[in-house]
Each structure stands twice: as structure tokens, then as C-alpha cells.
VEXROGU-514221 format. One line per 2 residues: number of its first residue (from 1); for each residue y, z, x of N, C-alpha, C. Coordinates in nm, 2 decimals, always signed. Each point is the difference from the previous one (the first is absolute). Layout:
BEGIN
NUM) Y:Z:X:Y:Z:X:Y:Z:X ~ ...
//
This chain:
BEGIN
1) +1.32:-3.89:-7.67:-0.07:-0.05:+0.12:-0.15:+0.02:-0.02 ~ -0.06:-0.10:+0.04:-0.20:-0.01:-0.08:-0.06:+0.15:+0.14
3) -0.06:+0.04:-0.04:-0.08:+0.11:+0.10:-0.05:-0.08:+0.10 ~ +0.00:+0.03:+0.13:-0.10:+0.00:+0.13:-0.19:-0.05:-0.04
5) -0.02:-0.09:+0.02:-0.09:-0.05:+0.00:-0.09:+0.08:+0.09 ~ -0.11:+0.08:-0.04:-0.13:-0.03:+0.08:-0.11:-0.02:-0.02
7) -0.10:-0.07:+0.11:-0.13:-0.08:+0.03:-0.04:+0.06:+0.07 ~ -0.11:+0.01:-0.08:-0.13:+0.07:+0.04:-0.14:-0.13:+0.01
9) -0.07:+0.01:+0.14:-0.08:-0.10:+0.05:-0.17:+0.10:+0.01 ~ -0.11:-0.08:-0.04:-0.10:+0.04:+0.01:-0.14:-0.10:+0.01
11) -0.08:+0.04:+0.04:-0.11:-0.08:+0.02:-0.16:+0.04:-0.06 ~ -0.10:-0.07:-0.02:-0.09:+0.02:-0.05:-0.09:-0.13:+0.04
13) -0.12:+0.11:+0.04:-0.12:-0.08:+0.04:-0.03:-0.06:+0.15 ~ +0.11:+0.08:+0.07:-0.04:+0.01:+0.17:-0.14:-0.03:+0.03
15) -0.11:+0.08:-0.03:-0.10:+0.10:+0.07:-0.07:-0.11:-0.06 ~ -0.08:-0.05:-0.16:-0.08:-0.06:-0.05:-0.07:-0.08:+0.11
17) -0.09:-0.04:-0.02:-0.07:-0.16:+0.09:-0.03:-0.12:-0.09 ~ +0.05:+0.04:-0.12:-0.04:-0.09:-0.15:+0.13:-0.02:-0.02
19) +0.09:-0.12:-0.02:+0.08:+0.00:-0.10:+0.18:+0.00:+0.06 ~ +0.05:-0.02:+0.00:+0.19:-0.06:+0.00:+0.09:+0.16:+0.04
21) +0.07:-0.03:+0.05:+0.09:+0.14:+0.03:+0.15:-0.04:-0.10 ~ +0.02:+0.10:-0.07:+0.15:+0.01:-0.07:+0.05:+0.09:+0.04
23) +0.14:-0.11:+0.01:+0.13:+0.12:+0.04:+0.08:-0.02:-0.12 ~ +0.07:+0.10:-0.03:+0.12:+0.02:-0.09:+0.11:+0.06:-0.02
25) +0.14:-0.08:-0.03:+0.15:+0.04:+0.01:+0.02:+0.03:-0.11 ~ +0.08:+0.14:-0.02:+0.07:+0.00:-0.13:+0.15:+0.11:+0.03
27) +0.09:-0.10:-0.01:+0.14:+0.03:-0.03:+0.07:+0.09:-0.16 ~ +0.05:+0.10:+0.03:+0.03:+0.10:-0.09:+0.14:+0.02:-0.01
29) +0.09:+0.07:-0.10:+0.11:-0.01:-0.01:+0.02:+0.21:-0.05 ~ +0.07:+0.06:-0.05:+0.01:+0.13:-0.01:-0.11:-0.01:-0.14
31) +0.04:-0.08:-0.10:-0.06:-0.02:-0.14:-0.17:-0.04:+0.03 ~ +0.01:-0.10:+0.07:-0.17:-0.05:+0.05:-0.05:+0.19:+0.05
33) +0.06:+0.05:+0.09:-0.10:+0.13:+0.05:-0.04:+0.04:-0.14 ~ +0.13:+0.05:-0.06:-0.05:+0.09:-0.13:-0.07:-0.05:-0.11
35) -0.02:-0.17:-0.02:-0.11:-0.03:-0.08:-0.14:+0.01:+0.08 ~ -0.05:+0.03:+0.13:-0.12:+0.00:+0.06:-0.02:+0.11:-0.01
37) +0.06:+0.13:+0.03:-0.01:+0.13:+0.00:-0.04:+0.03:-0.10 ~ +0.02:-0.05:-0.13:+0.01:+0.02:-0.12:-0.15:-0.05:-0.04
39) -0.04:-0.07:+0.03:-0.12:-0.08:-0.01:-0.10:+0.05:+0.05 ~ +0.03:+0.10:+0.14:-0.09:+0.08:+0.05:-0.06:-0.09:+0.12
41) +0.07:-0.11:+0.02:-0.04:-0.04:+0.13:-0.03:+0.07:+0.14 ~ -0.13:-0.04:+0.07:-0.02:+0.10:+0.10:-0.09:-0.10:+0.09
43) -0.08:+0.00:+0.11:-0.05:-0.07:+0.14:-0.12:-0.02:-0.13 ~ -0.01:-0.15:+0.05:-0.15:-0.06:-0.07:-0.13:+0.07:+0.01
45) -0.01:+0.08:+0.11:-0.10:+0.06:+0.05:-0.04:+0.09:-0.10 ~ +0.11:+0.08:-0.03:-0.05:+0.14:-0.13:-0.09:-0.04:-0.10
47) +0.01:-0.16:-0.08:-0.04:-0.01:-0.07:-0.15:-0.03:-0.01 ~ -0.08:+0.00:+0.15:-0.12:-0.05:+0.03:-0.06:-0.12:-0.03
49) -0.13:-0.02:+0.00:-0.06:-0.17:+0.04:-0.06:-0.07:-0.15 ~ -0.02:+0.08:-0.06:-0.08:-0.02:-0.13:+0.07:-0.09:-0.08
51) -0.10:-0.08:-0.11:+0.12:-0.09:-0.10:+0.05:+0.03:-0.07 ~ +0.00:+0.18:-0.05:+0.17:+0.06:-0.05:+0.12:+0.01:+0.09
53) -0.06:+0.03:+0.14:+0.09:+0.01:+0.07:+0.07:-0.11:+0.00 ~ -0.04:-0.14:+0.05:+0.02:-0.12:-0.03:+0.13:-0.08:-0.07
55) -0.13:+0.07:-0.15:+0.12:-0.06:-0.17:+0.12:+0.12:+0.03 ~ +0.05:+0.08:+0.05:+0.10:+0.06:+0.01:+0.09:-0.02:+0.06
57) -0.03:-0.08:+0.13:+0.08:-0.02:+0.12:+0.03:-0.13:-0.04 ~ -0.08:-0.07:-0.08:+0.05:-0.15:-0.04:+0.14:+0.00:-0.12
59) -0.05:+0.12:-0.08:+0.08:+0.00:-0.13:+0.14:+0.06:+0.06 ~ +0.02:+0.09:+0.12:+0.13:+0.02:+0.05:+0.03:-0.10:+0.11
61) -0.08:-0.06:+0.01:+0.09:-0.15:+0.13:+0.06:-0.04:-0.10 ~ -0.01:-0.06:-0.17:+0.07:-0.07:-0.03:+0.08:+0.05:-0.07
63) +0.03:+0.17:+0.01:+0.13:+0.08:-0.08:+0.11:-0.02:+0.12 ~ -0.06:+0.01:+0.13:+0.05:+0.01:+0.15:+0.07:-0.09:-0.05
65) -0.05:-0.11:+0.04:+0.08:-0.12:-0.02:+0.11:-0.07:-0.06 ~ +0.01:+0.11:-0.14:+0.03:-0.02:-0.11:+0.22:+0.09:+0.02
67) -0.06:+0.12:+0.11:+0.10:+0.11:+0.01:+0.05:-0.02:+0.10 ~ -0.02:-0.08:+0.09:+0.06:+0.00:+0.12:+0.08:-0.14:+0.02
69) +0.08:+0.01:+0.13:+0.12:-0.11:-0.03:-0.07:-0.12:+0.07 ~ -0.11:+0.03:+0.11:-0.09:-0.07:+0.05:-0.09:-0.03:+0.03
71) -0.16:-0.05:+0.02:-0.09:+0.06:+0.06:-0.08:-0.12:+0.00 ~ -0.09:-0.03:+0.12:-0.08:-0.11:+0.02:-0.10:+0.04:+0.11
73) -0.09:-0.07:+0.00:-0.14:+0.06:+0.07:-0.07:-0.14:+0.04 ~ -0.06:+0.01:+0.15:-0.07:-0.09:+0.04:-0.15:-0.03:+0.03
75) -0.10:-0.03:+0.00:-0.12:-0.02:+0.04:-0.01:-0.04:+0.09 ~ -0.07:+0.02:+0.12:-0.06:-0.01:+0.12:-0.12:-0.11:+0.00
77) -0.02:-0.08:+0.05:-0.15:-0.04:-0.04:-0.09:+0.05:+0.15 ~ -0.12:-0.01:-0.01:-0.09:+0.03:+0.07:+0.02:-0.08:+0.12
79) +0.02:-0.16:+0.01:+0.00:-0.08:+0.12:+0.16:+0.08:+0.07 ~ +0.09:+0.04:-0.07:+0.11:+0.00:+0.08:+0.00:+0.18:+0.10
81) -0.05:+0.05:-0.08:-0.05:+0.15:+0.04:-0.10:-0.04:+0.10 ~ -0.08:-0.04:-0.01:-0.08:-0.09:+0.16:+0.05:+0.00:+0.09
83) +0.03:-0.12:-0.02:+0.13:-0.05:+0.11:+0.04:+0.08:+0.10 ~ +0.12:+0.11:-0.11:+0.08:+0.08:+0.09:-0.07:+0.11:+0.05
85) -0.07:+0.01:-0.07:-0.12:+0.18:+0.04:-0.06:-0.07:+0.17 ~ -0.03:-0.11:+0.01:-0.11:-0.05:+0.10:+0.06:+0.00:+0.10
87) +0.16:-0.07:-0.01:+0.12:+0.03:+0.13:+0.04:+0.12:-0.02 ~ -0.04:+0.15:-0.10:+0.03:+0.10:+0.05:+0.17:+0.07:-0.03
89) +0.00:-0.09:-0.17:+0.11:-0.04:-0.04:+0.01:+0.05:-0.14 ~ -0.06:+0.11:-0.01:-0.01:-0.01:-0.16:+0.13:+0.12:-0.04
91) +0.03:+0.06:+0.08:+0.12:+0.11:+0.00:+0.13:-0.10:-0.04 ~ -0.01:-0.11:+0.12:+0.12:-0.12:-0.02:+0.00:-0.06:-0.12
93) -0.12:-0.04:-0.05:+0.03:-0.10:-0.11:-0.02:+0.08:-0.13 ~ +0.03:+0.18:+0.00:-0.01:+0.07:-0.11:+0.22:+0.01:+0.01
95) +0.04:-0.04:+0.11:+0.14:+0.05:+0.00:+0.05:-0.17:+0.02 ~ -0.06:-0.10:+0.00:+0.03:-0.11:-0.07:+0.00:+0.00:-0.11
97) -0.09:+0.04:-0.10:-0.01:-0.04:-0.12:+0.14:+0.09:-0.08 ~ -0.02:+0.12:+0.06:+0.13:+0.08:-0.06:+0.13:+0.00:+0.07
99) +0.04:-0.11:+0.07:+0.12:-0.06:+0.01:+0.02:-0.11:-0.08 ~ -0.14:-0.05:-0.06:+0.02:-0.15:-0.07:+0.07:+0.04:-0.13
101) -0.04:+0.14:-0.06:-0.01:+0.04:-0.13:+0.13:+0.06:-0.04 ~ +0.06:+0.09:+0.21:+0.13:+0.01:-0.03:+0.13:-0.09:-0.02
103) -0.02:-0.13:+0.07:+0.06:-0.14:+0.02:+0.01:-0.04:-0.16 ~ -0.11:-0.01:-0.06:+0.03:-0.06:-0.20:+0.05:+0.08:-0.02
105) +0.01:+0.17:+0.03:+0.11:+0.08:-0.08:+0.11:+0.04:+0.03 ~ +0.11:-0.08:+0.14:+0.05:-0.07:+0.04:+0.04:+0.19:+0.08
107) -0.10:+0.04:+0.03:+0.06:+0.14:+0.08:+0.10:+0.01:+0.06 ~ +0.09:+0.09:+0.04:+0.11:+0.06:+0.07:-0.01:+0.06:+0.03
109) +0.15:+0.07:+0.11:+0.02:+0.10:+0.06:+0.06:+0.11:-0.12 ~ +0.01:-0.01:-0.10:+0.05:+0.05:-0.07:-0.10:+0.08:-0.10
111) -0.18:-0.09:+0.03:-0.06:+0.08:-0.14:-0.12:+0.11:+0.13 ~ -0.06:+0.12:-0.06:-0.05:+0.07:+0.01:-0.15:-0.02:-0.03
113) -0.07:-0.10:+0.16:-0.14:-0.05:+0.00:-0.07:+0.12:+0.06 ~ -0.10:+0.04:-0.12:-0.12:+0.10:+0.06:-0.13:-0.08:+0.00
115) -0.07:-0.01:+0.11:-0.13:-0.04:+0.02:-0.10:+0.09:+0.03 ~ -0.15:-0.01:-0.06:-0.07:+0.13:+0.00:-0.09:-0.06:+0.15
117) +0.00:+0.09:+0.14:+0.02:-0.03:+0.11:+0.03:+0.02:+0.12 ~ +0.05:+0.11:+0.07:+0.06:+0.05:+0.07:+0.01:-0.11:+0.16
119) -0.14:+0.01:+0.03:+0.00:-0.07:+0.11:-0.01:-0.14:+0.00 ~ -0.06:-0.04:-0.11:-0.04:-0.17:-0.07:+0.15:-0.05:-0.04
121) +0.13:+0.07:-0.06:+0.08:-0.09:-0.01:+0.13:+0.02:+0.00 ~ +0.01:+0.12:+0.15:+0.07:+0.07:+0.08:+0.09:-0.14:+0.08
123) -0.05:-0.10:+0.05:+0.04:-0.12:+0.05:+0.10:-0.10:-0.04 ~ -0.01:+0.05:-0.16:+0.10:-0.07:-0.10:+0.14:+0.07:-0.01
125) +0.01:+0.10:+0.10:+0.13:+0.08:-0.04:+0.10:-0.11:+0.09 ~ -0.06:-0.04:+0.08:+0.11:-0.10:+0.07:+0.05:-0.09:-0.10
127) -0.06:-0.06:-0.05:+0.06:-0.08:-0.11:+0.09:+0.02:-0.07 ~ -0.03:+0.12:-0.10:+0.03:+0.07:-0.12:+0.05:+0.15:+0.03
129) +0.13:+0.00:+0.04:+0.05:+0.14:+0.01:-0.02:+0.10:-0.11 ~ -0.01:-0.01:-0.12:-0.02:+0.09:-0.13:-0.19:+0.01:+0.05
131) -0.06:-0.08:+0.05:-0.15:+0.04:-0.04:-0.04:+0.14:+0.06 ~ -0.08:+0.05:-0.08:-0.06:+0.14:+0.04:-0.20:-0.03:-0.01
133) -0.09:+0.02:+0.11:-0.10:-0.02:+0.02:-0.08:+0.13:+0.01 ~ -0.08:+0.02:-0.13:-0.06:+0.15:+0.02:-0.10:+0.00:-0.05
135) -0.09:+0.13:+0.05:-0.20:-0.02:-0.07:+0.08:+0.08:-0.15 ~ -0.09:-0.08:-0.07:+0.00:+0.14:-0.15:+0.14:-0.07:-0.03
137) +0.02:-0.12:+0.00:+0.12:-0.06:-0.06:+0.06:+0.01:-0.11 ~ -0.19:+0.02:-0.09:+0.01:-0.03:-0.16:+0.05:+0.17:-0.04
139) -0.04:+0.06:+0.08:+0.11:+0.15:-0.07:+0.09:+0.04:+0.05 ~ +0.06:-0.11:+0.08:+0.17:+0.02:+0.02:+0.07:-0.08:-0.10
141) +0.00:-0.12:-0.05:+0.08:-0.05:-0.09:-0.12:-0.06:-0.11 ~ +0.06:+0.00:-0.15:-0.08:-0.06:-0.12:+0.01:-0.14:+0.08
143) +0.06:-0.10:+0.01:+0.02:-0.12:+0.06:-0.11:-0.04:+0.09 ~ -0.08:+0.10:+0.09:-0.10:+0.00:+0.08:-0.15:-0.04:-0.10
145) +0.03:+0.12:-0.07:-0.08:-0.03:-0.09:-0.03:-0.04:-0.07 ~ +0.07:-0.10:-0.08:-0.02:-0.07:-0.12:-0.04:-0.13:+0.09
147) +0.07:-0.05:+0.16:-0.04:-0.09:+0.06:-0.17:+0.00:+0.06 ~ -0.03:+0.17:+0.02:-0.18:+0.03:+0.03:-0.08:-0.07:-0.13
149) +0.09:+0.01:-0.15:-0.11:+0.03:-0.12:+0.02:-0.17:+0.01 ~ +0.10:-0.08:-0.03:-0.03:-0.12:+0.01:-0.08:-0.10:+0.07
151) +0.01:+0.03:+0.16:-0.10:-0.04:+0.09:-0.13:+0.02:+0.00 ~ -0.03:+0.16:-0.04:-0.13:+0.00:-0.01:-0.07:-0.06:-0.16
153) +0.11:+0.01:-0.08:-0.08:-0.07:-0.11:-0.06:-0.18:-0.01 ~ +0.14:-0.05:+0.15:-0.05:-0.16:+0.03:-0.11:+0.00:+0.04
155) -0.04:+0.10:+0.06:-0.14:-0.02:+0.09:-0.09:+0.08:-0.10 ~ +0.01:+0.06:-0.07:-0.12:-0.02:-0.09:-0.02:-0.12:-0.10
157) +0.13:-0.06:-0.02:-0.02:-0.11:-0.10:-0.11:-0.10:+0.12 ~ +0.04:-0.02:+0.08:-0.06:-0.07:+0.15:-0.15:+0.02:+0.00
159) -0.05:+0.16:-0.01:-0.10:+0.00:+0.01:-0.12:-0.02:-0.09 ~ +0.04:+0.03:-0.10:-0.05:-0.02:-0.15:+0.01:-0.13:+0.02
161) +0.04:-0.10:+0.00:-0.03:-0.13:+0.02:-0.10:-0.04:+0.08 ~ +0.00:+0.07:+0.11:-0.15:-0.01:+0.08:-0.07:+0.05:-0.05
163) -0.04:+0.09:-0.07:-0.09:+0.05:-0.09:-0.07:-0.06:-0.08 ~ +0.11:-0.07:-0.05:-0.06:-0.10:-0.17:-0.08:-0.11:+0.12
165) +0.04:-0.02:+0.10:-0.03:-0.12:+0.03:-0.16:+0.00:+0.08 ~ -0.08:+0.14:+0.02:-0.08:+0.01:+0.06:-0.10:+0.07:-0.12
167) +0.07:+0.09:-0.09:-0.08:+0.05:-0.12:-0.14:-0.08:-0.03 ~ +0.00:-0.06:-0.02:-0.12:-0.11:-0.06:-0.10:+0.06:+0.06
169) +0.05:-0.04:+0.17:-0.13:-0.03:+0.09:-0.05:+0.12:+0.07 ~ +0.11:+0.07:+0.02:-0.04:+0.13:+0.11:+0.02:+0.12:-0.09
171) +0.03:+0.01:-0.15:+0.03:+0.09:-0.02:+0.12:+0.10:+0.03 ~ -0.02:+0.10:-0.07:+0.19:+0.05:+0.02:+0.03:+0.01:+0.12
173) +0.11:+0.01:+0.06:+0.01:-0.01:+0.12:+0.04:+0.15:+0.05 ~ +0.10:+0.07:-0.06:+0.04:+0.10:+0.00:+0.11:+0.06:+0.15
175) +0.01:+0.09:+0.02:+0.06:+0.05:+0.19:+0.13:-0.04:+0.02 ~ +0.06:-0.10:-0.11:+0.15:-0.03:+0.01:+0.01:-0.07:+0.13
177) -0.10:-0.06:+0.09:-0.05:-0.14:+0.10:+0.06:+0.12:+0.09 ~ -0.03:+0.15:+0.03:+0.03:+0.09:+0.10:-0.17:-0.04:+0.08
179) +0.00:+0.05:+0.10:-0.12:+0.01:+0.07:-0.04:+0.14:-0.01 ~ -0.10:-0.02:-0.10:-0.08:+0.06:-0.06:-0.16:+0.02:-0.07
181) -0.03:+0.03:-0.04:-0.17:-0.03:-0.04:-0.02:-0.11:-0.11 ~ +0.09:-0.01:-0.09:+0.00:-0.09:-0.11:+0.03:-0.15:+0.06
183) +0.16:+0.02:+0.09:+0.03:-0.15:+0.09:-0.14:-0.02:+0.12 ~ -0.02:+0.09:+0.03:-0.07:-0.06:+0.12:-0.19:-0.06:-0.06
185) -0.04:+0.09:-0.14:-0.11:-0.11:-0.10:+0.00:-0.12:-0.03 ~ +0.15:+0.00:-0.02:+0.05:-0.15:-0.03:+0.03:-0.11:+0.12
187) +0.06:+0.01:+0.11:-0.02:-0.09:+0.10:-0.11:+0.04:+0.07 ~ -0.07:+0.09:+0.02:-0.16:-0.07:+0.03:-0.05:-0.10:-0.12
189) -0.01:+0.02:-0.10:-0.07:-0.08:-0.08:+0.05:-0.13:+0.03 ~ +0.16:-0.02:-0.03:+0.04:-0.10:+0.00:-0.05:-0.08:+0.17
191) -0.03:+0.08:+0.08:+0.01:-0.10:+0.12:-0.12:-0.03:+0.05 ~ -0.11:+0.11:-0.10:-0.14:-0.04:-0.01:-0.02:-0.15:-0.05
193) +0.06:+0.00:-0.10:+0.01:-0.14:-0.08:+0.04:-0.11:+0.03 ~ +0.12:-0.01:+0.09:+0.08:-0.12:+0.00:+0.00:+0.03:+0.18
195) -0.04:+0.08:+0.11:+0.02:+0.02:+0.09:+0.15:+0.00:+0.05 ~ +0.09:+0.06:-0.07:+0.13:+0.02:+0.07:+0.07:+0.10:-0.13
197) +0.10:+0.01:+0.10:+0.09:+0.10:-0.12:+0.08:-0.04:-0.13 ~ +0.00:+0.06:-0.10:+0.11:-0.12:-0.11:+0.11:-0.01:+0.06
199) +0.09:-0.08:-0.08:+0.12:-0.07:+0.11:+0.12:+0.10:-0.05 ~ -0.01:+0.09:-0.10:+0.08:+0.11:-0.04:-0.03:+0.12:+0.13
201) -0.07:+0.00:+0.07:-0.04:+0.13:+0.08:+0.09:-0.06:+0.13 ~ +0.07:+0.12:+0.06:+0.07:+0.02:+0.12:-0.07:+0.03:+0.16
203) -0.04:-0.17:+0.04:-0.06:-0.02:+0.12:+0.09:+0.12:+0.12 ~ +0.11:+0.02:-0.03:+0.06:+0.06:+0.11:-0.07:+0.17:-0.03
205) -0.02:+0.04:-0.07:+0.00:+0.13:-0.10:-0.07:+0.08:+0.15 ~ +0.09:+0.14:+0.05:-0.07:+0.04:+0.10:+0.08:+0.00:+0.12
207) +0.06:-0.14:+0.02:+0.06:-0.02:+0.15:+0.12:+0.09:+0.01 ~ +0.02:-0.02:+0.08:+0.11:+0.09:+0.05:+0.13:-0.01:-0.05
209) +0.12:+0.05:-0.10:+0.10:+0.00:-0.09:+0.11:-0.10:+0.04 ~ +0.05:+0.05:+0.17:+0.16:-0.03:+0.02:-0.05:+0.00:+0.19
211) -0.13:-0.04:+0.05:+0.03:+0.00:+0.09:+0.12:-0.03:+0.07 ~ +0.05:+0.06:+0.16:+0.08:-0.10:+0.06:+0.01:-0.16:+0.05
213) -0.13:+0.01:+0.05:-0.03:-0.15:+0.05:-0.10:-0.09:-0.09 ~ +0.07:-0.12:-0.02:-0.09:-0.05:-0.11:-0.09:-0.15:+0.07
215) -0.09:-0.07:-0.06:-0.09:-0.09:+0.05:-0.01:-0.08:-0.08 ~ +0.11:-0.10:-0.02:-0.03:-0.12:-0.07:-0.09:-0.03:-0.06
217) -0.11:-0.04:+0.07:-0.07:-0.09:+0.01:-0.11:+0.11:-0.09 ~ +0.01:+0.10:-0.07:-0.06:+0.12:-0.06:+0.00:-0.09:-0.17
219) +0.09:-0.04:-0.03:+0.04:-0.07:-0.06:+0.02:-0.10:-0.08 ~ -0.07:-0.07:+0.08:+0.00:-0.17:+0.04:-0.09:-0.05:-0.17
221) +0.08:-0.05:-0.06:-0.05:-0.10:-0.13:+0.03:+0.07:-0.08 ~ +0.10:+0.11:-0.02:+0.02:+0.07:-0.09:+0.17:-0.02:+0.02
223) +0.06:-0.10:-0.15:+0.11:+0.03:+0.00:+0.09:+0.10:-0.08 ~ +0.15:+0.07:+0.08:+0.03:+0.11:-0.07:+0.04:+0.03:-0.18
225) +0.07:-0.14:+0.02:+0.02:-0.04:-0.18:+0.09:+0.07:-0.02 ~ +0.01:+0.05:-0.16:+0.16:+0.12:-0.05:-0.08:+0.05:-0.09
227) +0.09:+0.11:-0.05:-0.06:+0.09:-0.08:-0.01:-0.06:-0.14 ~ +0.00:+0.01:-0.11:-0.03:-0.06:-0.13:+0.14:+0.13:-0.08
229) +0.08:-0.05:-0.05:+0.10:+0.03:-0.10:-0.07:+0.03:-0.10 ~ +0.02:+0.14:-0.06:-0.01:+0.01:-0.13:+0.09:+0.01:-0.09
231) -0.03:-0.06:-0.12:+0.12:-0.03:-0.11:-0.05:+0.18:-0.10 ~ +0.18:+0.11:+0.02:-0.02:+0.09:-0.09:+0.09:-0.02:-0.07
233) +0.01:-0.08:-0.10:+0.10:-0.03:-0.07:-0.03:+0.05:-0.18
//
């Protein structure tokens, strides 16, 4: 009889005001723990912001990938994080996206879902009797973790793309699109120039997360869209 499946759920890139949010699922088997353990898998965070940090977390997304029985990760884009942030929705459509990711990995009552989260995706236990919703997810199960290291390495691949794409003109950008002294050089400059924000920057960035009552019309010309699939194959 094959081992108890568990999934471990994480996110990366909440906070930024530059750039896509990733979430990421990864399904594990008894053999999957002990190839990640083995590997030294740990929360993406340890490894810090720099481009070693980076090439490291990239070079084990695709061992991850490689050991485990499942694993797939989604991008957020900027208009859809809008959207929901503006009605007050951004808690919801962080526990949409990781129902979508549970749904392709056809979850059960049978497999053992940890999400890093306590109160953000405490809501999904109705769903999913096996799910367990805790802060510090990524040092309760490897599965958390290997799901932190692959998400945050989508959103560096994400950001680095914005990077190349403004390098020329503005110079490095740097701040990982946190609000910070390096991001906030750069969209002054940028809006010195062009009088608005680039279209990568998060108009919502600020409002208020998960209000109760939301205001449409906050909204209005921004559609929600879907997340963007990524292929770890």
C-alpha cells in the first residue's frame, strides 16, 4: 500500500508593490520527505535576497521537482491582486488560488494538507478535513518547504524579469519591488517621467488586506483574470 500523501501549500510575494504573487503546492509520499530532507530543504527565507541566494533556490526548485510525486506553482499577476485587494479580498483570493492548486492535485480527505497560515487558511478546514493551517508551516513539514522554496523562487524569476526590463533606463532596480529606498528611486523616477506608475506596480499596495465590507466600485475597470500556471516539469 503507497504511503499517505502530504501537501504542503505556500506563498510568496504578498507584501511587494512591484511584481505577481506565487503560491505553491507540493505533494510528498514517505520516499519524497526523505529525498528533501536529504537535500537539506528548508523555508526560502533562510537562504536570503542576493543572486546566490537566488541561483540556489532556483537549482533546488528543479531537484524539488524532480523528487517529489507532485508539485505546481502559480503566478498572481498584478491586475488580479488589484482587483481583490481593492474589494478587500486579498486573504480570499490567496485561499482561492490554493484551492485551485489543491483541485489539479485532485486533494482528499485522505491526504495530509499543511498550509503556511494559521488564520489566512484556517477557512479551508471546512473543505478539507486532513488540512492543518499553521504560522511557521515551513518548519513543520519538508513539504511546506520545498512548496516556500519553489514559490519564492517563481517570484524571483518574475522579478528579474522586471529588472531586465527597466535596467537600461533606470538602472538596477534592486529592493526585490519591497517598499523600500531602492523601489521607491525607481517609481519616483519612473512617474517623474511618464507621470504614472509602471503597470507592474500594485495600485492597491497599502489598502486594507481582507476588509469586511467591500466597495465595488473601488474597483471599477480592473478585471480579476486567473492566475498564470506554471510549467515544473
Amino acid at each position: 500500500m503507497p504511503s499517505p500523501r502530504v501537501i504542503g501549500v505556500d506563498e510568496a510575494g504578498r507584501g511587494p508593490i512591484l511584481g505577481p504573487m506565487a503560491l505553491a503546492a507540493v505533494a510528498v509520499d514517505d520516499a519524497g520527505v526523505a529525498a528533501l530532507e536529504k537535500l537539506g530543504v528548508q523555508d526560502s527565507k533562510r537562504f536570503g535576497s542576493g543572486k546566490k541566494a537566488q541561483a540556489l533556490r532556483g537549482e533546488l526548485a528543479e531537484t524539488i521537482a524532480s523528487v517529489v510525486l507532485e508539485a505546481r506553482c502559480v503566478l498572481v499577476p498584478v491586475p488580479v491582486i488589484d482587483a481583490r485587494t481593492l474589494l478587500g479580498q486579498l486573504n480570499h483570493l490567496e485561499r482561492d488560488v490554493a484551492v485551485d492548486l489543491l483541485e489539479q492535485m485532485s486533494a482528499d480527505h485522505l491526504d495530509r494538507i499543511i498550509c503556511d497560515g494559521a488564520r489566512l487558511f484556517a477557512p479551508l478546514k471546512r473543505s478539507y478535513a486532513g488540512l492543518e493551517a499553521l504560522d511557521r508551516g515551513e518548519s513543520a513539514h519538508v513539504a511546506v518547504a520545498a512548496a516556500s522554496i519553489l514559490a519564492k523562487h517563481a517570484r524571483d524569476q518574475a522579478f528579474s524579469a522586471i529588472e531586465s526590463r527597466y535596467e537600461e533606463e533606470f538602472g538596477v532596480l534592486g529592493g526585490g519591488g519591497y517598499i523600500n529606498a531602492p523601489t521607491k528611486r525607481f517609481l519616483e523616477a519612473y512617474r517623474e517621467r511618464y507621470g504614472d506608475l509602471p503597470p507592474e506596480a500594485r495600485r492597491s499596495w497599502g489598502a486594507p488586506k481582507d476588509a469586511e465590507l467591500a466597495k465595488p466600485e473601488a474597483a471599477a475597470g480592473t478585471k480579476p483574470g486567473k492566475a498564470e500556471q506554471l510549467s515544473l516539469a
